[in-house]
N, C-alpha and C positions, 0 to 999 in steps of 0.2 A: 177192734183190730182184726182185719180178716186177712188168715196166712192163708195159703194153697197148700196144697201134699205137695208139690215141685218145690214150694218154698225150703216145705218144711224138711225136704230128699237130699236138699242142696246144701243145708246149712248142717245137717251131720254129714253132709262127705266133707266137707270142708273142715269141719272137728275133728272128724277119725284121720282124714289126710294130712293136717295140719294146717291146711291153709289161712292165713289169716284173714279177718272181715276186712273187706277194701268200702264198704258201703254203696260199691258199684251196683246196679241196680239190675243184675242180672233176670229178674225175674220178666224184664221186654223184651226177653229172647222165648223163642219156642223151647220146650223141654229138653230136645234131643239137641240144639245147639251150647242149653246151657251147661248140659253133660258132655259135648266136647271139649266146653271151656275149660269145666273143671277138673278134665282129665288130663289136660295140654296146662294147667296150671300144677297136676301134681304129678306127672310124669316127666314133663319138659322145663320143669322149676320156671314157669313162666309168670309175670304179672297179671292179676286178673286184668285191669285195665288195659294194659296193653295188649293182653289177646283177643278181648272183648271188643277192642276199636279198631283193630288189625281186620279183623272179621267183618264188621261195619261195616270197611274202606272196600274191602274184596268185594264185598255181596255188589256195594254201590256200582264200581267198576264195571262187576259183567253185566250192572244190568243195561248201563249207560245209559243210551238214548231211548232203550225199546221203551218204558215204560216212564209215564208222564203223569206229573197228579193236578188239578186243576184244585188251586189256590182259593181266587175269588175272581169276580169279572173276568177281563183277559188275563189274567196270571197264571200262566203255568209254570212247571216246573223238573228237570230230571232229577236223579238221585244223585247227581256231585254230590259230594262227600270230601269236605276237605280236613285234614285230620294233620295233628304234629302231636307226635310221642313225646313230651318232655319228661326229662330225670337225667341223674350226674353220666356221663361216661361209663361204659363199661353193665351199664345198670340192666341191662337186656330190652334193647328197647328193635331193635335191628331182628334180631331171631323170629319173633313174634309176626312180625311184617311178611319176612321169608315165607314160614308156614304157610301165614292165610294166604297168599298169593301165589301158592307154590300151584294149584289146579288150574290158574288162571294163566300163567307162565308156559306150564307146559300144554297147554292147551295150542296157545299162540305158537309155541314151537315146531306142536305138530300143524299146525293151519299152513307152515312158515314154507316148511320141508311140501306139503303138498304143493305150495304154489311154484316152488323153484321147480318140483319132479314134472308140474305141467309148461313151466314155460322151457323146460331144457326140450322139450316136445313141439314148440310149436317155432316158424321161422321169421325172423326177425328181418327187415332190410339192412346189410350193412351186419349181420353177424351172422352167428352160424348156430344151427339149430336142428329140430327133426323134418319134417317133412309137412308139417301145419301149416296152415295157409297163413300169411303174414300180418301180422297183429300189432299194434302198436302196445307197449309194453306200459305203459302209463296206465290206459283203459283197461288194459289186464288186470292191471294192479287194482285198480278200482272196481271193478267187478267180482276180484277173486276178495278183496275188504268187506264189500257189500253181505259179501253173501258168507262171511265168516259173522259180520254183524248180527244176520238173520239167524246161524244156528247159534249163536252166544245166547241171544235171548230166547232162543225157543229151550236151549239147556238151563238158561235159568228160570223161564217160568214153570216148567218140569220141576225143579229142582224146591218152586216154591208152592208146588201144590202138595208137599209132603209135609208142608207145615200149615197153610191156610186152609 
């Protein structure tokens, strides 16, 4: 049987903290993810499970399309990720979610706010605006997408060179 010292790190915080064995397989996370886990399972009374997949669905999310894994022949693939919390009501399945997506949320919010501050700038035919030359608001919108898409994935392969 061969443990790691991350195994072996993981399974007395888990005793000193209390947390119970869920048999969730935390050891397919990097070290410093799995010490989030276990911190947000004994700080935030959360489910290993459910913090554990909550994370999963985030990581999958921001990376979306950037990044693609070739299967076999022509088969490729992105990182969808499609996940359902199950357990009774009430059971904290909703909180965990919140968390992991709370960087990615407000990420978006701030992307959101920048794109309103430039289009309150530029002039519209038919409304009213700054003094920009006239744009058509759709191609805005899809350009100012574009290019949130492109800094989402450049923050998350940043993000993933602190583990690979």
């Amino acid at each position: 049987m061969n443990i790691s010292q991350t195994d072996i790190c993981n399974r007395v915080l888990s005793e000193a903290n209390g947390i119970p064995e869920s048999g969730f397989p935390l050891d397919c996370f990097p070290a410093k993810v799995q010490s989030i886990i276990l911190d947000m399972v004994s700080h935030e009374n959360y489910k290993v499970e459910y913090i554990a997949t909550s994370m999963l669905s985030a990581v999958a999310t921001a990376l979306g399309n950037s990044y693609r894994i070739h299967i076999k022949g022509g088969w490729n693939s992105n990182s969808a990720l499609y996940i359902i919390l199950v357990g009774r009501p009430g059971l904290g399945k909703t909180p965990p979610l919140e968390a992991a997506f709370k960087p990615i949320r407000k990420r978006d919010n701030e992307l959101l706010e920048k794109f309103k501050s430039e289009m309150e700038k530029k002039q519209f035919p038919g409304g009213s605006g700054g003094n920009g030359p006239a744009t058509d608001p759709a191609v805005a919108f899809a350009q100012s997408r574009a290019k949130a898409k492109n800094e989402s994935a450049k923050s998350a392969d940043e993000a993933m060179k602190h583990y690979f």
